[in-house]
C-alpha positions in Angstrom: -80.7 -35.1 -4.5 -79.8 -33.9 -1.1 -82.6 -33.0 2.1 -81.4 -30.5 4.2 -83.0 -30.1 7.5 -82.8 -27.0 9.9 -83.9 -27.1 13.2 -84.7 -23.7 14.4 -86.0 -22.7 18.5 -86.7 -19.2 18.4 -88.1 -16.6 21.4 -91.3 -17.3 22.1 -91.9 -13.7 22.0 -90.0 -13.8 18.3 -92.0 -16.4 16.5 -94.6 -13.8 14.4 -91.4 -11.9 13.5 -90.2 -15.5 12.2 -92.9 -16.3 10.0 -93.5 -12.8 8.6 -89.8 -13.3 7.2 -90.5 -16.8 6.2 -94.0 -15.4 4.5 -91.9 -12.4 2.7 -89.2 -15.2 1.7 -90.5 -18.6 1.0 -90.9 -18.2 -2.7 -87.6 -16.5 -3.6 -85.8 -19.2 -1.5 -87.9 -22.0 -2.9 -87.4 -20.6 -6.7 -83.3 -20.4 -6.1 -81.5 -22.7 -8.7 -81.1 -26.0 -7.6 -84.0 -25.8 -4.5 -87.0 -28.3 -6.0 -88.7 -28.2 -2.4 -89.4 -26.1 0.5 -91.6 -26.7 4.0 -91.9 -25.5 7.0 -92.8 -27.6 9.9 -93.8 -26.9 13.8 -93.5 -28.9 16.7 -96.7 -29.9 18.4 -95.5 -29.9 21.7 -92.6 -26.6 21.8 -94.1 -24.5 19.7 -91.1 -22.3 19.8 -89.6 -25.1 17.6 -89.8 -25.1 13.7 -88.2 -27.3 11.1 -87.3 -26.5 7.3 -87.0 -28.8 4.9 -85.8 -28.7 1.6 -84.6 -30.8 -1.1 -81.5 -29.7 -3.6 -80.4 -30.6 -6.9 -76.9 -30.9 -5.5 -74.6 -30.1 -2.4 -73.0 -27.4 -4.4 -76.8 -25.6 -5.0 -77.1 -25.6 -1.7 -73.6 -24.2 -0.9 -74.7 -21.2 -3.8 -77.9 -21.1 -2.0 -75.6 -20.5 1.3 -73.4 -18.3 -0.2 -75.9 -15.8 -1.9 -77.5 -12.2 -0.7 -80.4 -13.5 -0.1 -79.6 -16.3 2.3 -77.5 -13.5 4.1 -80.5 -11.2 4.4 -82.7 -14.3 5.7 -80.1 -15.3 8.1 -79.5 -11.7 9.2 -83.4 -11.4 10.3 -83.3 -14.8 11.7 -80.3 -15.6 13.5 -81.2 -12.5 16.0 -84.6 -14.6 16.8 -82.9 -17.6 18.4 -83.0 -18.9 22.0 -80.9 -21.9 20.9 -78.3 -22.7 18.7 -80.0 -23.9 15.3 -79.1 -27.6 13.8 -78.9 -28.6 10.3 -78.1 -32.1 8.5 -77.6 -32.4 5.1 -79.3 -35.9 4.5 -79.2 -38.1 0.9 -83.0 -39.6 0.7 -83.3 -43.6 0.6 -86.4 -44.0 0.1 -90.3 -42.5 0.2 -93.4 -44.2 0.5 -96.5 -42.6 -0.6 
């Protein structure tokens, strides 16, 4: 299984824009072949900051995932948001404690 996590700082004045096209997308995303978890996270303190985090079957689901139309229409609405570069790590799990 692989975790990947975004790191996302968008416009201040951008952020309903942001989670109106999470809203309309966060089922089609997390329903994609391979995805077996989707969340979206906030910073406390910037709220301009928001995290994804997902887990995938595999690195090449995500890289189908990355490749596909509906990725591109996400990313097309998103990436115009930004007021920072976005991060993302691609991250095995060790372990998780419940």
């Amino acid at each position: 299984m692989l975790v990947r996590i975004v790191k996302m700082s968008f416009e201040p004045s951008k952020i309903d824009e942001f989670l109106s096209n999470f809203e309309a997308n966060k089922n089609k995303i997390r329903n994609f072949r391979g995805c077996n978890f989707l969340e979206l996270y906030r910073d406390q303190n910037n709220t301009n900051i928001f995290f994804t985090y997902s887990y995938w079957k595999s690195s090449d689901d995500l890289e189908n995932y990355r490749q596909s139309d509906l990725f591109k229409s996400v990313w097309a609405k998103t990436k115009p948001l930004f007021n920072a570069k976005p991060e993302a790590w691609s991250v095995n799990k060790l372990e998780s404690l419940e």
